[in-house]
TORLUM-98019 format. One record per residue (C-alpha): x, y, z. Coordinates in steps of 0.001 Angstrom, whole numbers, plus 500000, padded with zeros to 6 digits. Example, Ala and Ser with C-alpha at 12.3 -4.5 7.8 and 13.67 -1.06 7.14 Angstrom:
# TORLUM-98019
+--------+--------+--------+
|      X |      Y |      Z |
+--------+--------+--------+
| 512300 | 495500 | 507800 |
| 513670 | 498940 | 507140 |
+--------+--------+--------+
This chain:
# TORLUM-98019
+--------+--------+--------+
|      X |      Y |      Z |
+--------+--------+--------+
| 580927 | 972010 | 408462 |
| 581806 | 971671 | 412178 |
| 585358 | 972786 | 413050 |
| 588374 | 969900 | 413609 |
| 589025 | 969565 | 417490 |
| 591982 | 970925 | 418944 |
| 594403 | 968511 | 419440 |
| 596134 | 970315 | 422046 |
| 592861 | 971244 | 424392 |
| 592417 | 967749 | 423591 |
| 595891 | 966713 | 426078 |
| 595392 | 969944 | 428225 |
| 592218 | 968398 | 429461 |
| 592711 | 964918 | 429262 |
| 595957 | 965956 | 431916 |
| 593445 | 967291 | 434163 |
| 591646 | 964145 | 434666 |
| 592935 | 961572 | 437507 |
| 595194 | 958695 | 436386 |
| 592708 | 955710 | 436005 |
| 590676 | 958026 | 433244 |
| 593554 | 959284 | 431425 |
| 594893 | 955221 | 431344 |
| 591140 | 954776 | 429559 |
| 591817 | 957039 | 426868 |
| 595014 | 955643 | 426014 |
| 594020 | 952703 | 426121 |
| 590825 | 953529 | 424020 |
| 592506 | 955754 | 421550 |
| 595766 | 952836 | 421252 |
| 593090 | 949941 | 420679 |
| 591417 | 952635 | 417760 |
| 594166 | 952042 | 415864 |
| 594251 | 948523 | 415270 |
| 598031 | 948440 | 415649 |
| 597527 | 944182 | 415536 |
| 598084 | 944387 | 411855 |
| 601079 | 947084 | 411371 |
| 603254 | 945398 | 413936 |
| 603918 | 941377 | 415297 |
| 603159 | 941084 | 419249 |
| 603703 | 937791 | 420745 |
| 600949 | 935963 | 422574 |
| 602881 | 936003 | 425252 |
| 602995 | 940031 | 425500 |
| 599243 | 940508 | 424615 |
| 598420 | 938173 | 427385 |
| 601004 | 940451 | 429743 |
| 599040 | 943645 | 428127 |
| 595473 | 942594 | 428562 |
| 596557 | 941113 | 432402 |
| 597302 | 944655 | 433162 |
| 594384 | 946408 | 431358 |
| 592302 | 944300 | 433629 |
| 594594 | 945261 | 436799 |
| 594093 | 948804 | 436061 |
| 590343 | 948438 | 435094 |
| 589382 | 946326 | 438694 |
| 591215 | 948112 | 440423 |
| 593418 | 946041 | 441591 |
| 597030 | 948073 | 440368 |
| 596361 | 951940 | 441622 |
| 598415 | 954070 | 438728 |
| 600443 | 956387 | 440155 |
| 600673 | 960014 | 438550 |
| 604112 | 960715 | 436818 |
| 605199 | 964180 | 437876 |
| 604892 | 962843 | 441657 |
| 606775 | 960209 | 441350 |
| 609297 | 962121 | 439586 |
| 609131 | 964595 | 442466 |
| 609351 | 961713 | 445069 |
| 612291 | 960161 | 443536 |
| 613547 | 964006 | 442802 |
| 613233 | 964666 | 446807 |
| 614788 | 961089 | 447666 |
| 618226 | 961109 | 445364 |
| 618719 | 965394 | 445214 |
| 620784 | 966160 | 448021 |
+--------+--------+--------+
């Protein structure tokens, strides 16, 4: 019997890959669990949701990793 994978290595290298990737995943591993029948969404939010999958999956919004702009904002309002 193959052993379970490691959730943790799992994250550790997932946060090693650049932004657009790690947005794939989520998105991936989100849509895997068919949250459509556990919880209501309104058309108008799943239209908002898939808008911005296809954004992120053109191209066309560049994602932006979080610790930098938490440094950015850090560096701009810390004085």
């Amino acid at each position: 019997m193959p052993a379970k994978p490691d959730p943790k290595k799992i994250l550790d290298e997932a946060m090693q890959v650049e932004p657009t990737t790690r947005a794939f995943i989520a998105e991936t591993l989100l849509e895997s669990l068919d949250l459509d029948q556990d919880f209501a969404v309104s058309p108008e939010w799943l239209e908002e949701i898939r808008r911005r999958c296809v954004d992120i999956d053109s191209g066309k919004t560049t994602l932006l990793d979080s610790a930098m702009v938490i440094n950015e904002l850090r560096g701009k309002y810390t004085r």
